[in-house]
N, C-alpha and C positions, 0 to 999 in steps of 0.2 A: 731180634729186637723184642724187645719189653713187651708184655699187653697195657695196650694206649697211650706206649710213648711214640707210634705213628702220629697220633690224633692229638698229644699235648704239644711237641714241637710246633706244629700248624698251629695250637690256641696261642703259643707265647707270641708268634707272627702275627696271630692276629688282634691279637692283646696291644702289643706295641702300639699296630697300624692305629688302632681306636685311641688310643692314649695319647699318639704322637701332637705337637702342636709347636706353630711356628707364628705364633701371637698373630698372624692375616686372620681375622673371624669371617671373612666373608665368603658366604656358604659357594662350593663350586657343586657343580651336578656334572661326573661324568659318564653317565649314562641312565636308560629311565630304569633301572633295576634299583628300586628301593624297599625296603622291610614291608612294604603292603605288597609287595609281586614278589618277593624273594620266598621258594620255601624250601629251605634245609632238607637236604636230600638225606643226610645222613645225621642222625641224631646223634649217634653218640660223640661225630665230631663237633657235634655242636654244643653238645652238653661238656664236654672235655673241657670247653672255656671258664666252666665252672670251676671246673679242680686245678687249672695250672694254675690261677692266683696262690694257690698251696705252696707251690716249690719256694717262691722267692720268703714263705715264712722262717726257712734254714737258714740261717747265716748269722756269722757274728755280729753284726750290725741290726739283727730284726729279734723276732719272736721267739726265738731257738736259744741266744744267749741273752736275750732278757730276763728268762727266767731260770737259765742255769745262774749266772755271773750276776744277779741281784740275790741269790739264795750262800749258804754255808759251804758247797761243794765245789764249784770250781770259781778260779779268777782270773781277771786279765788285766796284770802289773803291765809296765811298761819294760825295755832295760836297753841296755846299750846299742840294740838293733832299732829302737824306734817303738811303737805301740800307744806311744802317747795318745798323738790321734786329738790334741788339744781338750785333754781330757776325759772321752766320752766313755771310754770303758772305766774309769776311776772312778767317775762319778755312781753310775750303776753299783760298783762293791761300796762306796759310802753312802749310798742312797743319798745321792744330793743332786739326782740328776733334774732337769727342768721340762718346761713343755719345748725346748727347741732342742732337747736331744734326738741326735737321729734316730736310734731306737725306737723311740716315744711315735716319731711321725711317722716312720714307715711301718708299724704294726698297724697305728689308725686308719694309714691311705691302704694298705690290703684287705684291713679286716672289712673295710665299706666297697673295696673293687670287689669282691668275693659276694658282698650282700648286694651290689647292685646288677653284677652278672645273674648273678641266680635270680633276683627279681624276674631281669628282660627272661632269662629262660623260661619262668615259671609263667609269663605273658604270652610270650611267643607258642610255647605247647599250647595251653588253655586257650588260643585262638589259630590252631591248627597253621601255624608259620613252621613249623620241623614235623616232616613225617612219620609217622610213628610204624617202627620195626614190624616185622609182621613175629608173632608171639609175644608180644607183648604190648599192655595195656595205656592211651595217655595217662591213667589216672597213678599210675607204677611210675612212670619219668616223671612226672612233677612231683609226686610224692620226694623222689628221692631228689629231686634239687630244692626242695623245704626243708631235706634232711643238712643238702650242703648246707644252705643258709643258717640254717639253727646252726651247723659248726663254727660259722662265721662270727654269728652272734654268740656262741659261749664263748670264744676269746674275747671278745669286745667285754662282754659281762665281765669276765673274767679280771681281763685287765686293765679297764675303765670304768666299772663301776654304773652308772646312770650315763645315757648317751641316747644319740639318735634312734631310734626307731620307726626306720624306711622299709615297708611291705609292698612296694607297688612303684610302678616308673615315672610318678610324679619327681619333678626339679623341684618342688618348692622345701625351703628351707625350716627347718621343725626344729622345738626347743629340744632338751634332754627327757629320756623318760627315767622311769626310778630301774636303775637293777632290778629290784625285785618282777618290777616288770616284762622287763626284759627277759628275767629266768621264766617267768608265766610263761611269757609268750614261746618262749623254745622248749620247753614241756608240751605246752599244745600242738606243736607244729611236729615233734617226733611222736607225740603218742598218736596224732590222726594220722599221720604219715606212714609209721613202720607197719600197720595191718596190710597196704599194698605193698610193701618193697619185697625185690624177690627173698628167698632161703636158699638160694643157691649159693654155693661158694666155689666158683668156676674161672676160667680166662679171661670171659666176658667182662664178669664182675671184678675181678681185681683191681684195687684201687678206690673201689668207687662204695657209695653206701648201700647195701643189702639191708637186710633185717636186725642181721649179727653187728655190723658194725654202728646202725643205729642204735640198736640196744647200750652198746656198750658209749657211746656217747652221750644216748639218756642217763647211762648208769651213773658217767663222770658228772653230767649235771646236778643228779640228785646225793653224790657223793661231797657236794660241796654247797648243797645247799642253806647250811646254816649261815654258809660265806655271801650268799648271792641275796636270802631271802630274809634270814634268823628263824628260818624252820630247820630242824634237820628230818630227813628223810632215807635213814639208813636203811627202813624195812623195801621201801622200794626201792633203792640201786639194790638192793641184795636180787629182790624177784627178778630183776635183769640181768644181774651176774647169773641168776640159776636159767635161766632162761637161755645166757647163753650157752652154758655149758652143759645145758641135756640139750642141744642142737647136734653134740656130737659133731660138729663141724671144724674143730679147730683141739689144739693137743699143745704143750709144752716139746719143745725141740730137746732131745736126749743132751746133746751137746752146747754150752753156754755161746759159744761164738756164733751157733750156725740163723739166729734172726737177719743177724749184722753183715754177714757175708757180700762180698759182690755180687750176687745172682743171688738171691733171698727170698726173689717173688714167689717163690715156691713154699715159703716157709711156713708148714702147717699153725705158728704159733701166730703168726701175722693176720690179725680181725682188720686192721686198716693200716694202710700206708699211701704214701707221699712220694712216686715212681719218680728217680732219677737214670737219665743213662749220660752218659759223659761226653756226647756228641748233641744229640738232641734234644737232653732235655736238664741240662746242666745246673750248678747252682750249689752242690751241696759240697760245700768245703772244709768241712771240720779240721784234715790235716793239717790245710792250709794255713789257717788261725793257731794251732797247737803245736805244730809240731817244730823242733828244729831244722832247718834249712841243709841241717849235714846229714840229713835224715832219708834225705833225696835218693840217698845214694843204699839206704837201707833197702827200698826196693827198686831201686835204678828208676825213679818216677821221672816222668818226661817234663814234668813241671817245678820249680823249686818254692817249698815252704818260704811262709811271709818273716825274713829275717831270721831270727833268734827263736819263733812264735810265741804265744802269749795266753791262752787259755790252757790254765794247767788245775792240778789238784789244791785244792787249800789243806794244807795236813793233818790241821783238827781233826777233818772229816777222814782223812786217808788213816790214821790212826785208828777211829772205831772199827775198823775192818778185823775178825778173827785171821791169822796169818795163815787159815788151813784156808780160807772162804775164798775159791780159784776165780772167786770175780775180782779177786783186785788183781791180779796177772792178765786177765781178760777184759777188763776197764780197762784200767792203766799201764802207759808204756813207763819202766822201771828201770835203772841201773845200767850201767856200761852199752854202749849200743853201736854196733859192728854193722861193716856195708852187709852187699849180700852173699858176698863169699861165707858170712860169720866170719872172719877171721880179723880182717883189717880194722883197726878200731878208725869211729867218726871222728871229728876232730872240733875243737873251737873255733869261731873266729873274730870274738871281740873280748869280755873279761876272762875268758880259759883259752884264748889263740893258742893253737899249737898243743891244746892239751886234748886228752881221750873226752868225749863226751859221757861222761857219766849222771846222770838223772836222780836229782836225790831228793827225798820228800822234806827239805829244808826251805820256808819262806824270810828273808828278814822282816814282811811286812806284804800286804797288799797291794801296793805302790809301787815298787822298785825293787824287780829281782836279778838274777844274776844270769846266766845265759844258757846255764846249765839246771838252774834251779824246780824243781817244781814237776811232779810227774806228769806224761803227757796223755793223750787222748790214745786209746786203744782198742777200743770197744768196738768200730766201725771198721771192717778190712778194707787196709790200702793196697789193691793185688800189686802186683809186680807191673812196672813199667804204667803207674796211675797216672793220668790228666790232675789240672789242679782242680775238676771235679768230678768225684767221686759216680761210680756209676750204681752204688746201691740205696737200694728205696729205703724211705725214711720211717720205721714203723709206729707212727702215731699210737695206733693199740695196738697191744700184745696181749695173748691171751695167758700169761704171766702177771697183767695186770686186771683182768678180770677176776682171777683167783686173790690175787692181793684187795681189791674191791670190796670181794666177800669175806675175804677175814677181817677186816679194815671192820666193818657192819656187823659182821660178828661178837669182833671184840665189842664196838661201841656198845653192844642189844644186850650185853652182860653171859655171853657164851664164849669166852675168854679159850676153854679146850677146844671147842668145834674149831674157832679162828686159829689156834695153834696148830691143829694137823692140817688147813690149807696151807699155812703159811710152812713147814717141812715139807711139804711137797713141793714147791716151790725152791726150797731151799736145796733139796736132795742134788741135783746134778752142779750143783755149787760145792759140793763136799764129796764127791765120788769117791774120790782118795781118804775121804775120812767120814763115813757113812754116819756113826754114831752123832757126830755133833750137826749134823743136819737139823735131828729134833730135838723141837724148843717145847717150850709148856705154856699153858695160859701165864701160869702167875709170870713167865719169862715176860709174856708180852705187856703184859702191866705195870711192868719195872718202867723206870726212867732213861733218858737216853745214855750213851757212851760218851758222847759229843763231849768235850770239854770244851766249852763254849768258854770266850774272853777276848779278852782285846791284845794284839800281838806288840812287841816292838823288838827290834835284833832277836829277833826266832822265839821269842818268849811271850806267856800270856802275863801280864802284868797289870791286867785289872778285868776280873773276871765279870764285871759286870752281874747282869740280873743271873741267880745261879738258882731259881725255884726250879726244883725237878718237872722235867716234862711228863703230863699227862699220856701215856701211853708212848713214851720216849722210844721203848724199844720197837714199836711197831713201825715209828717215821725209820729207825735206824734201818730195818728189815729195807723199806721200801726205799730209801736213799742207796744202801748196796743192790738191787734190781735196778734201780732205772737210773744211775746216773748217765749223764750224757744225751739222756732221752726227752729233756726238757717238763720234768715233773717237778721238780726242787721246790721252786717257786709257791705252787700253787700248795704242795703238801707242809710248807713250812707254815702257810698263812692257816691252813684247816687245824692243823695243830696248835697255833694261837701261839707262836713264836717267833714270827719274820720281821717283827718289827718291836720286840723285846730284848730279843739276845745279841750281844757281841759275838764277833769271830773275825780273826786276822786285821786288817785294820777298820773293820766296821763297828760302829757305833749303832746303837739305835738313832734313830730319826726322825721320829713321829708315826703315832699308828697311820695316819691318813695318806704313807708309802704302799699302806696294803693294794693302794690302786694307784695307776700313772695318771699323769693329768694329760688332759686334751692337749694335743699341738694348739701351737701358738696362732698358726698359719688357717688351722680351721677356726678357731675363732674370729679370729681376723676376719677372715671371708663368710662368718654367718653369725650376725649380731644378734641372734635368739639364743645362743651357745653360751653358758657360762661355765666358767673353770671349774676344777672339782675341789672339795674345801679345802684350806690352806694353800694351796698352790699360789704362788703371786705370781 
């Protein structure tokens, strides 16, 4: 078993129990053991409550394909097997989605169950309710559930904009604070906080926030802070990135698959992750959503892909890829595709019934594709004989992405060569078979993107829309081949100052005021201090 997927199965139980409700409000007592006589025998199950609200972030319906399937690299047409789904993946690639997307509500009800878990924790420590381990200090556990909380709060920031601002276990109802507030406040809360979390990167810690993975979640703060704040702050994510990487705690994995693997928790490149095992602590289905259903039979999975599936590559993007660069065989599932013998070809079973399943990076459009159309999800191993969820952990950081961080600040600082030899070394085990095109140069990363960005119709771009070269094009290009499928798209299109400028496949621009989602409907509803975020109706 996993380290602390013992202790998360029990939070997601006990998550449920708290959450559960059967509209009776009338208080019962079944026993006198309540939160003033209760004291947590074991903290780190307790604290564990904090991080399962994480898993349910994974899924096509939540935080995961919010910010893949609203960016340029992947989409989720509909086609003969069904995906409609009464619009809600279509509206996300036209960015036309509302505040009663599902999407929209289940990122908001997590990202405030996550900030209001961590409150009761950081209450209940600070009034000695959970007992504190012997080697280690109360002032170390609250620190690092200030650490989850701040996490909580950069996705809120993130992808809301100005929002509630709840420190403490009061009910009562509070207007919006500004973003830039918000970014304050989780700036303050990681920079007081990481002096006590431990420097160990151990069993114990896995999963959970250390020093290393604070750092590198202040780093992501300060890496976007022109987005949160209109300051940027590239000198300091840089001190963080070096910070983390003279800890000597963490290294690039030789091999491109081996983050992604089924058993991963080992993976020296892994600074944080989001612990999946397929019995206990389930949830993470990317197959599911991607993959074709004859696919089953690729690794004899005990479970079958949803129809035809529906999160695939948009080609634009699969296009900029160098045909040496082994992350696009290591992304994406490709071409002809055989059970597990290799031999037997898969087969159709609605617009190619009866024909070989072949995978081909052809879109008509972002709406309505064909059954075979569109390369799939590969990045993630499905072992042989997979559940329809997946038992490998989700790696939030990568220390892949700490090194891209510091070229990112690099280049911005006007050190274009220093940013170019991080970014080759990164590159290096993506070119093994062709070592020399690994190194890039500054002026490389100063160019503009590859992207042929436009608007699609019957497989063609046919109105190319806004075509002003992108400001350090080749550097988002670099980081969109690293972390596709890892749910960065989003945030790195908006820093780059193109998510809501450019066409691609059947997207339109929309209005800049896409760069954030609007509050659900249903919180507004329920707390008339709450107003929408602008333009929203």
């Amino acid at each position: 078993m996993k380290p602390l997927k013992q202790y998360i199965g029990t939070a997601l139980l006990l998550t449920i129990a708290a959450s559960g409700c059967n509209n009776d409000l009338t208080e019962k007592i079944y026993s006198e053991v309540t939160e003033d006589t209760y004291n947590y025998s074991n903290a780190y199950q307790a604290m564990s409550i904090g991080y399962a609200n994480m898993r349910s972030l994974i899924s096509h319906t939540h935080w995961y394909m919010a910010q893949e399937s609203t960016a340029d690299g992947i989409v989720m047409p509909a086609n003969a097997s069904g995906w409609d789904d009464g619009g809600i993946y279509k509206r996300m690639h036209l960015h036309t989605w509302n505040s009663e997307n599902p999407q929209v509500s289940n990122m908001w009800n997590t990202f405030y169950s996550g900030v209001i878990n961590a409150n009761r924790l950081i209450d209940q420590l600070s009034n000695d309710k959970i007992t504190i381990p012997t080697g280690v200090t109360k002032e170390a556990l609250i620190s690092e559930m200030r650490a989850v909380r701040a996490f909580f709060y950069w996705l809120i920031c993130d992808n809301f904009g100005d929002a509630p601002l709840i420190t403490d276990r009061s009910d009562a109802l509070l207007e919006k604070t500004s973003r830039k507030d918000i970014y304050q406040f989780i700036v303050k809360e990681l920079t007081e906080s990481i002096p006590n979390l431990s420097e160990d990167k151990n069993t114990l810690l896995y999963a959970r926030f250390n020093k290393w993975a604070a750092k590198t979640l202040l780093a992501n703060v300060y890496l976007n802070a022109g987005v949160y704040a209109g300051e940027t702050k590239w000198e300091e994510c840089l001190a963080q990135c070096n910070d983390v990487i003279a800890s000597g705690k963490y290294q690039l994995e030789t091999g491109l698959a081996a983050p992604f693997v089924t058993e991963n928790q080992n993976s020296p490149e892994i600074v944080f992750a989001i612990p999946f095992e397929e019995n206990l602590a389930g949830g993470f289905s990317a197959h599911m959503f991607s993959w074709h259903a004859s696919l089953k039979n690729k690794v004899n999975m005990l479970a079958t892909p949803w129809g035809a599936g529906s999160a695939k590559g948009v080609p634009q993007f699969i296009n900029t890829y160098d045909a040496d660069d082994q992350r696009l065989k290591s992304t994406w599932m490709i071409g002809a595709q055989f059970a597990a013998d290799g031999v037997t070809p898969l087969k159709g079973s609605y617009d190619q019934a009866g024909k070989n399943v072949v995978l081909t990076n052809e879109l008509p459009d972002g709406l309505y594709t064909g059954e075979a159309e569109g390369y799939r999800m590969n990045k993630f191993e499905v072992k042989m004989q997979a559940q329809g969820s997946l038992g490998n952990d989700f790696p939030v950081f990568r220390y892949a992405q700490v090194l891209m961080m510091k070229a990112e600040c690099l280049l911005r600082t006007g050190k274009a060569n220093d940013a170019a030899t991080v970014v080759s070394q990164v590159r290096a085990r993506a070119f093994a078979a062709k070592p020399a095109k690994a190194t890039v140069t500054g002026a490389d990363l100063q160019k503009g993107s590859g992207y042929q960005y436009g608007f699609v119709e019957n497989y063609k771009v046919v109105d190319p829309g806004d075509a002003k070269p992108v400001q350090y094009g080749r550097m988002l290009d670099e980081l969109g081949w690293e972390f596709a499928w890892e749910g960065f798209r989003r945030r790195d299109m908006i820093r780059f100052g193109i998510y809501t400028t450019k066409s691609w496949l059947s997207h339109k621009p929309n209005g800049a005021f896409r760069a954030v989602f609007p509050i659900p409907q249903i919180a507004i509803n329920s707390n008339p201090k709450l107003k929408q975020n602008p333009d929203y109706n």
